[in-house]
C-alpha angles and dihedrals in degrees: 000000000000105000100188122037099205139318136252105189117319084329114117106217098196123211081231087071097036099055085052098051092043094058089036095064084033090054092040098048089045088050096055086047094044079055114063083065081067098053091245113128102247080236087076100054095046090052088060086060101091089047094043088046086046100045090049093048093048096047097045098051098042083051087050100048078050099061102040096040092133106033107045114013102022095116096000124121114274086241079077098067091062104051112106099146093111101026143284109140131122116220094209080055090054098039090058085042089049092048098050082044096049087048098054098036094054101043084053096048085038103237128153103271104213084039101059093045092054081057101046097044113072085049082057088063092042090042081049092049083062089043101053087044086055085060099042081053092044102042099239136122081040124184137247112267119280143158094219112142092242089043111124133236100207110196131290086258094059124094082243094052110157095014133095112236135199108254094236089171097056092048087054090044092053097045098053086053095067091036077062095057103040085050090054091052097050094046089074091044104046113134083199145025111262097027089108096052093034084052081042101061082035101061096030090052089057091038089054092040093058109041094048084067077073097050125113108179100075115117094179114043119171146207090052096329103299093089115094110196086244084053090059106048093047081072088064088040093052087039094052093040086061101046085047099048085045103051095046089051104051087039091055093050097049083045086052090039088055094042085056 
């Protein structure tokens, strides 16, 4: 756990920062390249860049504020609710920024919605894989005790000290990783426009599910206590993956019905 990257001045530049802004620029590259199979200049896609990285900043720190109302922001000058320097945002929040984002600024530059967003998904795993790595380093987003042989014994200044801790940030790391690549694979592969981002909010949703049951840094759970609030919301996600998924498909194959 390496809080602060490097200085300039008397100006911490934190690894938290850094990590984002390291997936951000990677995402954003493998997208313009995805998207020349598309037949979208790679220009466009790089001029999406500055909405997509507003709408998900936006998003994942309002989700954020949100959630730790009370704890965090409730009586505390307004100047708190912007600094982000050394963490505080929520990725379902900037998924849901990113999306609304994504939406506006490509009816206004006139791109093909659901292809633009197959393009753009598998670079939001690999984007996520740099993300998860700013919190390790950080010491956020922390796991539930245990005695495993990987577990992680994060410094005495830190809320686990002296307890080993599942690395909840790595596992997600490292599955995202692999969500990257399967993603990769599939782009090549879609029958319709829209399968790879719909896949995307699918997989991600159980991923999510499934790793939160490891997570130790939760002060509110729900549904008797088991329910995290990103387990929640990865029921919408799934839900809205599979609609998704549903409705392009059935919609590509009556177009290709009426074309025949």
């Amino acid at each position: 756990m390496h809080k602060i990257a490097f200085h300039i001045g008397g100006f911490s530049i934190y690894w938290y920062g850094v990590c984002i802004a390291v997936g951000f620029l990677l995402g954003l590259w493998t997208a313009t390249r995805r998207a020349l199979r598309a037949g979208i200049p790679g220009e466009r896609i790089a001029d999406l860049g500055i909405w997509l990285m507003i709408g998900v900043l936006v998003g994942s720190r309002l989700f954020y504020v949100i959630s730790h109302w009370e704890t965090e922001f409730a009586g505390q000058p307004l100047l708190e609710l912007f600094k982000i320097r050394q963490g505080g945002l929520v990725f379902y929040g900037g998924l849901v920024g990113g999306s609304l984002a994504c939406v506006f600024s490509v009816r206004a530059k006139k791109l093909p919605l659901w292809k633009t967003a197959d393009v753009l998904a598998p670079s939001i795993a690999l984007g996520y894989v740099f993300g998860r790595l700013g919190c390790f380093m950080y010491g956020c987003c922390y796991g539930k005790v245990c005695d495993l042989p990987w577990a992680v014994h994060f410094p005495n200044d830190h809320e686990t000290y002296p307890h080993g801790v599942h690395p909840t940030q790595l596992y997600e790391s490292l599955l995202s990783l692999g969500l990257f690549a399967g993603l990769a694979w599939l782009y090549p592969r879609k029958r319709f426009d829209g399968q790879v981002f719909a896949a995307y909010l699918i997989a991600y949703a159980l991923l999510r599910f499934a790793t939160e049951f490891f997570r130790g840094d939760y002060a509110v759970r729900y549904l008797g206590g088991w329910a995290t609030p990103a387990q929640l919301l990865s029921f919408v996600i799934l839900g809205t993956g599979l609609v998704l998924w549903r409705y392009q498909a059935s919609h590509s194959t009556a177009a290709g019905s009426a074309r025949s």
